[in-house]
C-alpha positions as CSV (number, residue, x, y, z in Angstrom):
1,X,-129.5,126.7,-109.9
2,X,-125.6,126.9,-109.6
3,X,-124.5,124.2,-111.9
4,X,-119.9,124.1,-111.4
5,X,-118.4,123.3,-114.4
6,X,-115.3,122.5,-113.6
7,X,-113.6,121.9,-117.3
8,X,-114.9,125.6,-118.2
9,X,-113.0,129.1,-118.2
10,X,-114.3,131.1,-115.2
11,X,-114.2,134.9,-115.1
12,X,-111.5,135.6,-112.3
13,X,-114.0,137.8,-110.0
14,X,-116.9,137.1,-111.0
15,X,-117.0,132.9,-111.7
16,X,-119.1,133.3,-114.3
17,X,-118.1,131.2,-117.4
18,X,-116.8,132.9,-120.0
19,X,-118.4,132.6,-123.3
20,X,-117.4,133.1,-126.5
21,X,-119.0,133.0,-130.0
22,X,-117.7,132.2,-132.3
23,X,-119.5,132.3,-136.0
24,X,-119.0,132.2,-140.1
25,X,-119.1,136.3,-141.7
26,X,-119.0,136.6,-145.4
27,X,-115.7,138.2,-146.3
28,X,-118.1,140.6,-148.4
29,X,-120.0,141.8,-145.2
30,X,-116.3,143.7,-143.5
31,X,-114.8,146.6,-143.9
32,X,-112.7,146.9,-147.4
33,X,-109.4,147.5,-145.3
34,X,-110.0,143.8,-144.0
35,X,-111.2,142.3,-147.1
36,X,-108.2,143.4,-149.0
37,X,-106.2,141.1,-146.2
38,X,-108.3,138.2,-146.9
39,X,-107.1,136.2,-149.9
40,X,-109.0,133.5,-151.5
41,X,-111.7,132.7,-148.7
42,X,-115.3,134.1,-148.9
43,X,-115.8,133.7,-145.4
44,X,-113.8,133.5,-142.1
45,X,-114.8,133.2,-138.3
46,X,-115.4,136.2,-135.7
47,X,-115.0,135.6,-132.0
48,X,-117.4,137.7,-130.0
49,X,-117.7,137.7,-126.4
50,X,-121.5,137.6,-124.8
51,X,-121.8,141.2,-125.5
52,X,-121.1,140.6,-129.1
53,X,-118.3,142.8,-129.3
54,X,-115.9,140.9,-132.0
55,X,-113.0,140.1,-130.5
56,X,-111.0,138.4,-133.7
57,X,-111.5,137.6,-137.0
58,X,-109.6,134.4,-138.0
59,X,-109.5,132.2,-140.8
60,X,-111.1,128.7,-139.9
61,X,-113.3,127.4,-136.9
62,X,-110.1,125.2,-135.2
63,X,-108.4,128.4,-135.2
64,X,-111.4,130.4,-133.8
65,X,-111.7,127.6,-131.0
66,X,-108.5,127.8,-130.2
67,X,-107.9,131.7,-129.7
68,X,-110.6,131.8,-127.6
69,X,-109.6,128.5,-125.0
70,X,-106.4,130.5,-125.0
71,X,-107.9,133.4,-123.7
72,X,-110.0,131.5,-121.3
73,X,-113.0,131.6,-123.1
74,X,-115.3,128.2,-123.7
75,X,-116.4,128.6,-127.3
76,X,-119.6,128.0,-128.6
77,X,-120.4,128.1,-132.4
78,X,-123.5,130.1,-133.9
79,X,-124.8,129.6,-136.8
């Protein structure tokens, strides 16, 4: 089944959608480097693409959404 979606970001070869994911980490879990340029938040949002390769860290969902529709990804949150 080829279901069009016409309001979603296609790959430009491929039109696949793009997918990204987009999910809570514990400030704790990263790299000290990174925790040291978090301030005051215990957790903030990776995007990943469907490969899981993180492609930003950012620090709230809107923002996460948004970084990712921008690069012509449709985001999906994981829990």
């Amino acid at each position: 089944m080829n279901t069009r979606y016409p309001n979603l970001p296609f790959g430009e070869e491929t039109q696949e959608v793009k997918i990204a994911y987009v999910r809570p980490v514990a400030v704790s879990e990263l790299p000290e480097e990174v925790q040291d340029q978090v301030e005051g938040l215990d957790h903030i949002y990776s995007v990943n693409d469907a490969e899981g390769t993180r492609l930003a860290l950012v620090a709230n969902l809107p923002l996460a959404f948004a970084i990712a529709r921008e690069h012509d990804f449709a985001p999906v949150n994981v829990h």
